[in-house]
Structure formats: C-alpha cells, structure tokens
C-alpha positions as CSV (number, residue, x, y, z in Angstrom):
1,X,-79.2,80.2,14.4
2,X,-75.7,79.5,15.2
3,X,-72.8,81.7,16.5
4,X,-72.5,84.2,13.5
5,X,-69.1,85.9,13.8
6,X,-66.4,83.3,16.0
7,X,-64.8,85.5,18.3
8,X,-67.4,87.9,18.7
9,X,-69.7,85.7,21.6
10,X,-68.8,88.1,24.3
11,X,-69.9,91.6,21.8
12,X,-73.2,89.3,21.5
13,X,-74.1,88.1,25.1
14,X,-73.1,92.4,26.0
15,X,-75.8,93.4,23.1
16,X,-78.4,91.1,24.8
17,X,-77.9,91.7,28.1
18,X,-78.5,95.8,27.1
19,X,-81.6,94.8,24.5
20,X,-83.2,92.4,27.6
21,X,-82.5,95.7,30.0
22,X,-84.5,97.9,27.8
23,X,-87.6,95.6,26.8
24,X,-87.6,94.9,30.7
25,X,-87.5,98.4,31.7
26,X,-89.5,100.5,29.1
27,X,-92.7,98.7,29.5
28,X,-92.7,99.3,33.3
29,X,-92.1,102.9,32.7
30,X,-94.8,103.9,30.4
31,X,-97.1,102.2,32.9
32,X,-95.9,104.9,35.8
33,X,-96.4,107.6,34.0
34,X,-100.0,107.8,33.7
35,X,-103.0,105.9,34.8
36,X,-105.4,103.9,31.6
37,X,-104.3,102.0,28.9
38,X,-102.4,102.8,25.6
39,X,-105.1,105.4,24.5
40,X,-104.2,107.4,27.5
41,X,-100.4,107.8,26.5
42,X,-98.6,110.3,24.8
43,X,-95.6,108.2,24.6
44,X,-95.3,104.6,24.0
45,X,-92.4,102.3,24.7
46,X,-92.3,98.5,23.3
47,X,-90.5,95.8,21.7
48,X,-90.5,94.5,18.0
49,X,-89.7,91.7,16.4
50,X,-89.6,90.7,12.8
51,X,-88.8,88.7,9.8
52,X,-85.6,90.0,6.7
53,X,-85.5,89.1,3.8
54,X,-82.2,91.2,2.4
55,X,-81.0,91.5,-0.9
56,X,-77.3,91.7,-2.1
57,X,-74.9,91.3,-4.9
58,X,-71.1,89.3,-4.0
59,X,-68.2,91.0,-5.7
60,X,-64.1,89.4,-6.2
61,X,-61.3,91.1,-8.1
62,X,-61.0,88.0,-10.1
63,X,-64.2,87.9,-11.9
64,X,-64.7,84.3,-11.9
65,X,-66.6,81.9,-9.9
66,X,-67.5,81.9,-6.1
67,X,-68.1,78.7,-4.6
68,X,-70.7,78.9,-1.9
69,X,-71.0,76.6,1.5
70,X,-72.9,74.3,-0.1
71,X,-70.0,73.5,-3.4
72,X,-72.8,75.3,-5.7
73,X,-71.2,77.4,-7.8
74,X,-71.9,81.5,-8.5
75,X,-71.0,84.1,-10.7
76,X,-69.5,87.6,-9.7
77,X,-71.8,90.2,-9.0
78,X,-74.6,87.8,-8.8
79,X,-78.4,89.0,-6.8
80,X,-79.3,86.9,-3.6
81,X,-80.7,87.2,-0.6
82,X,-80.5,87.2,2.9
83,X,-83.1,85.6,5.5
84,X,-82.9,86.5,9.3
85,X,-84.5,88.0,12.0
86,X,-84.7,92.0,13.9
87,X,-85.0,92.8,17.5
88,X,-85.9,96.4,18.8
89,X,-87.0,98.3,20.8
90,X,-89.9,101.2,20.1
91,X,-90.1,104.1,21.6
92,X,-93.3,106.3,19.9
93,X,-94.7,109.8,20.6
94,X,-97.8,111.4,19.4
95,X,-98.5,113.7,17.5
96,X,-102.0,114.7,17.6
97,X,-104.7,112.8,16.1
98,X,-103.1,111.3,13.2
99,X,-99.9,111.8,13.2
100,X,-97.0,109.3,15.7
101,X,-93.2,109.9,15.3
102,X,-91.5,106.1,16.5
103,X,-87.5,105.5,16.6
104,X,-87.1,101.5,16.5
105,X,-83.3,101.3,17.3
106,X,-82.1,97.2,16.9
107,X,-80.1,95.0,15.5
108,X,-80.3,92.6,12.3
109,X,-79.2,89.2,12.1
110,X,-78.7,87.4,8.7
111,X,-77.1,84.7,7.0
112,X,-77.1,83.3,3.0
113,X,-73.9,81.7,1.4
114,X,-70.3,83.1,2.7
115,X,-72.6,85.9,4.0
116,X,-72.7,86.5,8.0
117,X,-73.7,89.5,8.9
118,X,-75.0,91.5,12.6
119,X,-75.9,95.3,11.1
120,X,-76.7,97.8,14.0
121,X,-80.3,99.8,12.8
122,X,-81.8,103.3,13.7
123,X,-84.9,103.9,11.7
124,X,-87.1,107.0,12.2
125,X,-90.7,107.3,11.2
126,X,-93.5,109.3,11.1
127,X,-96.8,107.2,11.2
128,X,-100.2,108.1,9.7
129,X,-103.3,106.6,10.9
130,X,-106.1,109.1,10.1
131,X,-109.0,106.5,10.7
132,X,-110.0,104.3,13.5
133,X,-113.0,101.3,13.8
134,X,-112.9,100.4,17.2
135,X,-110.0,99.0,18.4
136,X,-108.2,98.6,15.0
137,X,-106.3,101.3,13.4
138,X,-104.4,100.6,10.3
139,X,-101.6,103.1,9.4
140,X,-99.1,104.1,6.9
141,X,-95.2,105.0,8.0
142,X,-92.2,106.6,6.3
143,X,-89.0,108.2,7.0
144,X,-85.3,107.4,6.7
145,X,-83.1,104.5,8.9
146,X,-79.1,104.7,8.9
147,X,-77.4,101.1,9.9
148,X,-73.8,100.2,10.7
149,X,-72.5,96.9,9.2
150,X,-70.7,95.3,12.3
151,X,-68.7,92.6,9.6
152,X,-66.9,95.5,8.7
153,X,-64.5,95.2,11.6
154,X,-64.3,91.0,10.4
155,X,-61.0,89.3,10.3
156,X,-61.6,85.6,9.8
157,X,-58.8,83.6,8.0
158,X,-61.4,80.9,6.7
159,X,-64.3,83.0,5.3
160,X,-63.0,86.9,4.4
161,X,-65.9,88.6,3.2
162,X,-66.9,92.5,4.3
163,X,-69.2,94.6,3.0
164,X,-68.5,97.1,0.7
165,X,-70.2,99.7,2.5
166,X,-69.9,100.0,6.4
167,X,-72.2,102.5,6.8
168,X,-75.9,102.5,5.3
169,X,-78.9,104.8,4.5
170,X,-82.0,103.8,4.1
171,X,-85.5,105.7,2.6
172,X,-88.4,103.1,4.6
173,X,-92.2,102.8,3.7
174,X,-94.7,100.6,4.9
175,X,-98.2,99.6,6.3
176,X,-99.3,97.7,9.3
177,X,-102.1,97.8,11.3
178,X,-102.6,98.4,15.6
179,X,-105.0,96.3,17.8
180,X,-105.5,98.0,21.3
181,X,-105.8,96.2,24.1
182,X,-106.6,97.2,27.9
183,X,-103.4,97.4,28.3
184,X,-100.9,97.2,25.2
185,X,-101.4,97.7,21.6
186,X,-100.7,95.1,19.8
187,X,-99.4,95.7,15.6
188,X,-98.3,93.8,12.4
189,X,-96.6,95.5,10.3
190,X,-94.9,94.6,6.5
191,X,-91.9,97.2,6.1
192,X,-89.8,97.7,3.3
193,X,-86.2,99.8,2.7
194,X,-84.3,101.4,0.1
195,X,-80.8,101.7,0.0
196,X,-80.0,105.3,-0.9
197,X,-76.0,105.3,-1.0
198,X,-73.7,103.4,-3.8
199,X,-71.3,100.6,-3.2
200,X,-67.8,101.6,-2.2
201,X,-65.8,99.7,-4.5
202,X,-62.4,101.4,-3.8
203,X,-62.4,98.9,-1.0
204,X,-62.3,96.0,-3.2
205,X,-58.9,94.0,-3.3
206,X,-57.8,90.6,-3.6
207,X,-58.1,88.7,-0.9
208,X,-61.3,89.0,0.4
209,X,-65.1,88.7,-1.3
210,X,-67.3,91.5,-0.7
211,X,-70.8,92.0,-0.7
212,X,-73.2,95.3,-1.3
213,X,-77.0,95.7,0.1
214,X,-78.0,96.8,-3.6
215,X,-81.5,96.1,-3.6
216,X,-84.5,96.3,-1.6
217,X,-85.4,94.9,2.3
218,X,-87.9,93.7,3.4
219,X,-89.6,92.9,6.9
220,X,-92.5,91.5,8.4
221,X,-92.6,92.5,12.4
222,X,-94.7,92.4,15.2
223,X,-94.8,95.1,17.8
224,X,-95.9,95.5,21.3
225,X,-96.1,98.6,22.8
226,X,-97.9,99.9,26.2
C-alpha cells in the first residue's frame, strides 16, 4: 500500500519501529515467566493481524457532486467503504475457566476514494470460551474500543478531507476460535464494531470534504499469542 499521508513518513517509520519493539519483546517475556506452553499461562502476550472493511458516508457544504480518484462521480452523503489492514499487539489475562480479559492496542490503515486514513485503536474485551475439545476452543468476545483518527491533524492542499469526528467509540462483538500449540495458541477470529457517537458536523465548512465512520466495521484477524 503506498505512503498514506505525504509528510507523515517519519510519524510512520517511529510507529513501526515501536509496534516491531513490542511483538519482538512480548513473546520472549511470557516465555520467562513460567515454564509449559500457553495452557500454563495466566497471561498471554501476542501479535494480531487482520483484514477492514470500514464503512463511511463523505459530506461537502455544497451539496453537489464529489468527483472521486478515479473521475467517477458521487453524491453527498453517499455509503462506501473502506478496505485495509490492522496490526496489534495482544496482551490477554485470565480469568478463571471461562472467562479472558485481552486489550489489542494497534493501528488501522485504510484507503477508498479521497479517503486516507491511519486511526490509532484501543479495544478492550472480555472473552467467553466455556467449552473445549482438545486443542480447539472456540469463543465469544465483547466490550468497548475507543480510536483516534490521526487525519484529523491533515493539512494537504491537493486532497482536504478530515473526518468529522476525531475521536471514536466503539461497542465490539465477535467469535473466533483458539488452536493450542506446544508452544503458542494460534486463533481466527471475525470481529465486528459499532460506532456509538454521532458525526460532529459543526466542523463542516467549505473548503474541505469530510467523512463520518457511520456504519458498521468489520475485521477478520489472526492472532498469535504464547
């Protein structure tokens, strides 16, 4: 995927650099603290990675058409959607039997029509997996995920577009399923998040396009944890 925001390489090569740190570093720690596998831990630490598919609507003061990168032409307010990609990192805890509470903090690239976008993401779950058949437990997870919109601080002359709202709240549900392994355990998980604050349209003026996360997100991830 190319460059998404011009001017923003060296903000992108520091967020690496930090995400690389952590998926090196977490792994090697879980190990240390106790002998066995993942059955044997009462915290886990891992990576994830995953598929988006984001919907959004564009909004303009003029009300009239918006002409997208490709000269196709769209009207205001209009429902599209968003395909990228999520890196995190996991850190999980149990507790007891059926019960996990897992942070995922990461970061969300995307891309559709004028729309760039890298959103910052701090999702926190509870997990329920109440039965197990050997090494394959499936599991149900819910809870809430707050994200900052890093195009909010976007000043390019040839595309101005920001989103409406900067800051975001999110109610998450979704289902996956855990594969243990000697060492890690190994899930696939399909996720899917609800916006739970309105657009902020008293930033809407006249010179820019702006765009509002009004429907539903969706992501398919895999996770590795040990």
């Amino acid at each position: 995927m190319k460059v998404l925001f011009q001017g923003k390489k060296s903000f992108q090569k520091s967020l690496g650099i930090a995400l690389l740190c952590i998926v090196l570093s977490a792994p090697a720690y879980s190990q240390s603290q106790e002998q066995g596998g993942p059955d044997n831990h009462k915290f886990l630490y891992g990576i994830h990675l995953g598929f988006t598919d984001n919907q959004f609507d564009l909004y303009s003061t003029n009300g009239g058409l918006i002409a997208s990168q490709d000269g196709t032409l769209h009207t205001d307010g209009s429902h599209y959607h968003a395909r990228g990609f999520r890196l995190a990192v996991i850190g999980e805890a149990r507790l007891g039997r059926c019960f996990s509470l897992r942070v995922m903090p990461g970061v969300s690239l995307f891309r559709a029509l004028h729309l760039e976008s890298v959103r910052g993401e701090l999702p926190l779950d509870v997990k329920f997996h109440p039965y197990r058949w050997g090494k394959v437990e499936p599991y149900l997870c819910s809870g809430l995920g707050y994200g900052y919109d890093f195009a909010s601080k976007r000043n390019d002359s040839h595309i101005n577009i920001k989103p409406l709202n900067a800051h975001d709240l999110r109610y998450t549900c979704g289902m996956g399923v855990d594969w243990y392994t000697r060492r890690v355990k190994v899930g696939l998980e399909l996720k899917a998040g609800f916006g739970l604050l309105p657009p902020n349209t008293n930033d809407i003026n006249s010179n820019s396009l702006s765009y509002f996360h009004c429907g539903p997100s969706f992501t398919l991830g895999l996770n590795i944890e040990a």
